[in-house]
C-alpha positions, 0 to 999 in steps of 0.5 A, spaced: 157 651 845 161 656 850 156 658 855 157 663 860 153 664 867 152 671 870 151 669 877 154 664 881 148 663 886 144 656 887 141 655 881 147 657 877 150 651 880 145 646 880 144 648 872 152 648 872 153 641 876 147 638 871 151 640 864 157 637 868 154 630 870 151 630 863 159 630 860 159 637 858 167 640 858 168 645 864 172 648 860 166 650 855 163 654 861 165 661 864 161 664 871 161 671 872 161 673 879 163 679 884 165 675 890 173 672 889 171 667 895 165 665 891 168 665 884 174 660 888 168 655 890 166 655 884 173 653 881 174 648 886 168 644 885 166 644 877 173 645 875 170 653 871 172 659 869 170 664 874 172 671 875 169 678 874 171 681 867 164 681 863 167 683 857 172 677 857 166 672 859 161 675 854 167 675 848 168 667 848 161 664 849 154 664 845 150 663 850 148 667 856 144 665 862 143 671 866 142 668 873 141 674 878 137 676 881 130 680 879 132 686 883 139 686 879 138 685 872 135 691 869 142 693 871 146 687 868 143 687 863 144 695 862 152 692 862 151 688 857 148 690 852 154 694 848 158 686 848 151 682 846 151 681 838 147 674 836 148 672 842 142 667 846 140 670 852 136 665 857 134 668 863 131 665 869 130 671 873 122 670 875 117 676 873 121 680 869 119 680 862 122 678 854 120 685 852 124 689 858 129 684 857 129 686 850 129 694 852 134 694 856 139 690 852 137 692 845 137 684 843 131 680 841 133 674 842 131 671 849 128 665 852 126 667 859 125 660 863 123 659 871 127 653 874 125 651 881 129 649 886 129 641 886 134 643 880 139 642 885 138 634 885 137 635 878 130 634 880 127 639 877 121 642 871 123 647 867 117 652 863 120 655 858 118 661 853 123 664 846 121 670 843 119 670 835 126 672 834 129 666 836 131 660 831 129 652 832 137 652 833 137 657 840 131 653 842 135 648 842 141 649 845 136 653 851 133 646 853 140 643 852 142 646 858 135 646 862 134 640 862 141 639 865 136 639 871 130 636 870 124 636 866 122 642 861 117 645 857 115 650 852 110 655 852 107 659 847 104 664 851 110 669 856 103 670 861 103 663 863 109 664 866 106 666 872 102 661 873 109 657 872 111 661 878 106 661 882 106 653 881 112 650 879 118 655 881 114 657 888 111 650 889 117 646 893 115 652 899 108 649 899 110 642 898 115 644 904 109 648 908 106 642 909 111 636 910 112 641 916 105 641 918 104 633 918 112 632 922 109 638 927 102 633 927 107 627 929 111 630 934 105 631 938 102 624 937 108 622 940 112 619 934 120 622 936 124 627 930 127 622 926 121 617 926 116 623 924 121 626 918 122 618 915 115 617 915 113 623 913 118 624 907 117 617 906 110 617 905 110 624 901 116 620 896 111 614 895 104 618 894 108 622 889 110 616 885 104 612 886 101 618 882 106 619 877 106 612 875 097 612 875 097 616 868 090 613 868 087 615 875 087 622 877 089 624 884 082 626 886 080 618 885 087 616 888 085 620 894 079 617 894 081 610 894 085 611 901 079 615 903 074 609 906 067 612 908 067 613 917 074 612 917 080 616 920 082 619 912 074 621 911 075 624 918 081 629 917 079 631 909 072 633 912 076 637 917 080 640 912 074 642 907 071 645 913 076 650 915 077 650 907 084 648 906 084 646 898 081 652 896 086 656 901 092 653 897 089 655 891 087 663 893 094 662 895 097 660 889 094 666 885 096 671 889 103 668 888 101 669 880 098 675 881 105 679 884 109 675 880 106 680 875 106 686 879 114 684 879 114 685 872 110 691 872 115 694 878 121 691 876 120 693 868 117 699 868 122 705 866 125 709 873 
């Protein structure tokens, strides 16, 4: 399968390096991409075809990864409407929806998907959604790709992309947000900045995997596990449910999922 990017940004490279490290020929891969110093390190580095002819990059491919942009792709998409055919187009712009994608390049054929950014160590998770239109074998060929760069999922429901958004594709913000609170916290109890970032990383990496290897135990009950009654845990989660932290971080992720559907309403609706 010959697979062409459009776009050559961060996610485009980490799905690029994934398909590469799996041993999938550079040669089978072609990037279109405006800026000449870009297109030059992505030679460089992944040993691709990179340049700005779409009509070139379109004409020897099967599969088109539109990796631009929200704001862009509307008019992308406009672009490469005239060159697309039976092609498979898989987008990983957020909030834009199949039917506008559809609309605007005249093809059905297109499974939206919404990566995140542990993609780029090849860590990441991956929902995915094809319309009716799509065959067994270009479902595929899209999780071919994808889980390059971790794990993938498929919905049968394209609304649920934006709770996807809102959790997976937003959720290393979080998840950065409160490594930061918890470094701040050891900083001020004295602890030096290399000490704070070990630990907590370190303490974040192994929560991570305690839960991940406990299928059987839910997170609620391993919280509760570390958390003995009168004790230094049981002090600081009454803190955080006094000034409502949990339910502050779940208001949160709607509001992420609700403008990841005023996205789609803005960015899909007819100018």
């Amino acid at each position: 399968m010959k697979i062409t990017f459009i776009g050559g940004g961060n996610m485009a490279s980490a799905l690029i390096g994934g398909l590469i490290k799996r041993g999938y020929s550079p040669s089978k891969i072609h990037v279109v991409e405006l800026s000449k110093d870009r297109c030059a390190e992505l030679h460089t580095e992944f040993a691709v075809r990179a340049g700005s002819d779409l009509d070139v990059a379109v004409a020897h491919c099967e599969a088109l990864v539109l990796a631009v942009k929200p704001q862009q792709l509307r008019e992308v998409v406009t672009q490469l409407a005239p060159l697309l055919g039976d092609r498979l187009v898989i987008s990983i712009a957020a909030g834009i929806r199949t039917q506008d994608i559809a609309r605007w390049s005249g093809s059905q054929n297109i499974v939206r998907c919404m990566p995140n950014t542990p993609a780029l160590i090849r860590s990441g998770v991956t929902a995915m959604y094809a319309t009716p239109a799509v065959n067994p074998d270009h479902c595929q060929r899209a999780e071919a790709i994808l889980s390059a760069v971790g794990s993938t999922f498929w919905l049968d429901d394209e609304v649920l992309l934006d709770g996807v958004t809102a959790i997976s594709g937003s959720g290393p913000a979080y998840v950065f947000y409160f490594i930061e609170a918890m470094q701040q916290a050891a900083y001020e109890l004295g602890l030096d900045e290399e000490q704070a970032r070990q630990m907590v990383l370190d303490t974040f990496i192994g929560a991570s995997k305690l839960a991940q290897s406990s299928k059987d135990v839910d997170v609620a009950t391993l919280r509760a596990r570390v958390t003995s009654k009168n004790g230094t845990t049981e002090k600081a989660i009454k803190s955080m449910d006094a000034n409502r932290v949990k339910q502050d971080i779940v208001d949160a992720i709607h509001a992420a999922a609700a403008r990841s559907k005023e996205m789609g309403d803005e960015l899909g609706k007819d100018v």
